[in-house]
N, C-alpha and C positions, 0 to 999 in steps of 0.2 A: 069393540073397545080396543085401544092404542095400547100396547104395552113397552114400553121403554127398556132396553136390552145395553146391553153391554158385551165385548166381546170378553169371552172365557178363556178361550183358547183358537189358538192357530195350530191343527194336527194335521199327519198323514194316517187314514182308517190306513187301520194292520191289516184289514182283509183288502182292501180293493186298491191300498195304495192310492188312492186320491186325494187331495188336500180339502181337509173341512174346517171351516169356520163355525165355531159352538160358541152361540148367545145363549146368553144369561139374563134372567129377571134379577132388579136388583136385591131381592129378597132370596134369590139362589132357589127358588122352588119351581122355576119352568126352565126350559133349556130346548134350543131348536139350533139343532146341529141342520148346516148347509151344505152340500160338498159344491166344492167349486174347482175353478179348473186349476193349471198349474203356477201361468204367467198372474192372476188374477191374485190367486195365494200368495205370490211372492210380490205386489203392489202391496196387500196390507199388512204383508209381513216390515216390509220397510219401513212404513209408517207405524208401527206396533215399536219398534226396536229405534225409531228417530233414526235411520240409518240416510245419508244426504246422499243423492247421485249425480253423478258428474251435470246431468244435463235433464231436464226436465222427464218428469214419467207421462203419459196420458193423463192420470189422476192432476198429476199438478199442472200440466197444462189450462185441465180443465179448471182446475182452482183458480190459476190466473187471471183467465180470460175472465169468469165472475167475477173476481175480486177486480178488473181491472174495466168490469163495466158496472162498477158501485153497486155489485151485488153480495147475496147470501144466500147460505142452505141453511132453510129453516131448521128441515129435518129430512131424515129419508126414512121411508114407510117399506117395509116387507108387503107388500100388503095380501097375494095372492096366492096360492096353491093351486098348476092344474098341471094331472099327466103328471105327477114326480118332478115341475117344474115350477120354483120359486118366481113370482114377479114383485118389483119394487116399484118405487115413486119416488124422484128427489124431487124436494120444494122447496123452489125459490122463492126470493123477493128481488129484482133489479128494478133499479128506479124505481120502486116503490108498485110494483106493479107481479103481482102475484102469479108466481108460473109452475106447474107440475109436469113433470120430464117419467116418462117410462123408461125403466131400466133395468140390468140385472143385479139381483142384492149385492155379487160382490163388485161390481162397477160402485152401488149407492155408497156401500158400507166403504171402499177405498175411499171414495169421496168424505163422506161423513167425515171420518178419521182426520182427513187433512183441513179439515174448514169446522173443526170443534163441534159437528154440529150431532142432534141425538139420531138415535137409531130406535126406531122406532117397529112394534109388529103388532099388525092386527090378530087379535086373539083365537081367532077362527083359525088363521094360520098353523098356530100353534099345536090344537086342537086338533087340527085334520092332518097333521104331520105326523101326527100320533102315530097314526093307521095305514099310512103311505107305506110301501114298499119300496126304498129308495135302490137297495140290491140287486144285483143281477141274479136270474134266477139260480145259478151255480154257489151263490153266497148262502153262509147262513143268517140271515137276517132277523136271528131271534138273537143268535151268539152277536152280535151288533149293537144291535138296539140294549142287551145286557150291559155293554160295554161301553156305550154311549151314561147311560144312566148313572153307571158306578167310576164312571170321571170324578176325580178330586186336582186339586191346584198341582199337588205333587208331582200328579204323572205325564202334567201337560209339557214337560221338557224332556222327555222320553220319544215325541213323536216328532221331531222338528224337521224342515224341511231343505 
């Protein structure tokens, strides 16, 4: 089952210093923190903040080029967990003719963002994320996932990058 997410917040983890993207159900009772990389983090930090840049990103590149071959992004799918590694799916439609792109979530979700379109996660995902050890073994990864959980709206400007 597809669950439709939202982004929560744009942070840097206190422990590993890595930039993560934390989805949200719109109901606020599932949450699947991602980490992603730095330059990736600062594509949908842009776009989160409407900030304009001089000259095209990747993200908008890519936008163009769809939009400039009478296409759309239906949606983009989280869709897989393997090895502590997220895989994604952006779905198009160009000319009318249905297309699914492998990708990584924060490539899909930059995208998403900039072409309105949903963000979407297979529920398995979610679930198996649970249980992943995303930490390196020197982290506390219980002190984490704590602090993962006990996120509120307030503290998400504490972590900016």
């Amino acid at each position: 089952m597809l669950i439709e997410m939202t982004i929560k917040g744009l942070m840097v983890d206190p422990i590993t210093n890595m930039p993560i993207v934390v989805l949200k159900d719109k109901d606020g009772e599932r949450v699947l923190p991602i980490w992603v990389g730095v330059f990736e983090a600062n594509a949908i930090a842009l776009q989160i903040e409407n900030v304009a840049t001089p000259r095209p990103m990747t993200h908008d590149l890519l936008r163009n080029v769809i939009v400039d071959m009478d296409g759309a992004v239906d949606r983009v799918v989280v869709s897989d967990l393997q090895e502590s590694t997220f895989f994604a799916t952006i779905h198009l439609t160009v000319k009318g003719e249905h297309l699914a792109v492998d990708a990584r979530p924060s490539d899909a979700i930059a995208l998403a963002l900039r072409m309105g379109a949903p963000i979407l996660v297979e529920e398995t995902v979610i679930e198996n994320a649970k249980t992943v050890d995303f930490a390196s073994e020197s982290v506390d990864s219980e002190r984490l996932q704590q602090w993962l959980e006990s996120l509120d709206p307030e503290e998400m400007g504490k972590y900016k990058m």
